[in-house]
N, C-alpha and C positions, 0 to 999 in steps of 0.2 A: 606226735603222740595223739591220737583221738581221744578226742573228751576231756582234754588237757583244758582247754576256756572255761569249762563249765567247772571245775573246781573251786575257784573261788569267786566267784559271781555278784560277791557284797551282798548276799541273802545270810541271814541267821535266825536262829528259833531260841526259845530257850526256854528250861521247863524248871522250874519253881525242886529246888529240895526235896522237900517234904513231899510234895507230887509224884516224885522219885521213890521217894520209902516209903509209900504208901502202897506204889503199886511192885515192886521189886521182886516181895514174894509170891506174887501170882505170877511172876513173869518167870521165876526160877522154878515153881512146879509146872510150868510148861500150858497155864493158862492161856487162852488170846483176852485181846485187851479189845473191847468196842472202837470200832473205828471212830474218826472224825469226821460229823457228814456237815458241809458248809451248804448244800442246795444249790448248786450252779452248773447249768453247761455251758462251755465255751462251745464258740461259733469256727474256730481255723480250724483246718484241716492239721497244719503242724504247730504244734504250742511252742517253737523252740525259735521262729522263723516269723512269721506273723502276729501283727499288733492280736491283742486279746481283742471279744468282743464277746459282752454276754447274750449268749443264744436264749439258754430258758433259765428256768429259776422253778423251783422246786414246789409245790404246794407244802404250807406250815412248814419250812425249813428256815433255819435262822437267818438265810440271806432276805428269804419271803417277810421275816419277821421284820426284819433294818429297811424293810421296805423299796432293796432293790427289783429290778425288774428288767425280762428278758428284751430280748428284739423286737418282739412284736407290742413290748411294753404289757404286757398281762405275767401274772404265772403260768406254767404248764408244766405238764408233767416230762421230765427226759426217763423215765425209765419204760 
């Protein structure tokens, strides 16, 4: 069965109730919701197969903010 590993992987999230009913009705009239942007490229070619390794890092993005930093050690822009 393909993609059968990748089912339970021991990754979980989890979103707060009230975060929940908060957004519920925009999500039933068929609003989009703002993505999540963390500020980071990774450096592999496959994300599935190869250790991570952080390529860039975002200018003013929350990763910039926590003060991580790409491969060359500075910010820059991946877009």
């Amino acid at each position: 069965m393909a993609g059968y590993e990748w089912y339970d992987s021991g990754i979980g999230f989890a979103v707060a109730a009230e975060a929940i009913g908060q957004l519920l009705p925009r999500l039933q009239q068929g609003k989009d919701l703002q993505p999540g942007v963390i500020g980071i490229g990774l450096g592999s070619k496959s994300l599935h197969v190869a250790e991570p390794r952080l390529a860039a890092v975002r200018p003013r993005s929350p990763a910039q903010k926590v003060g991580l930093k790409g491969a060359t050690g500075s910010s820059k822009s991946t877009a």
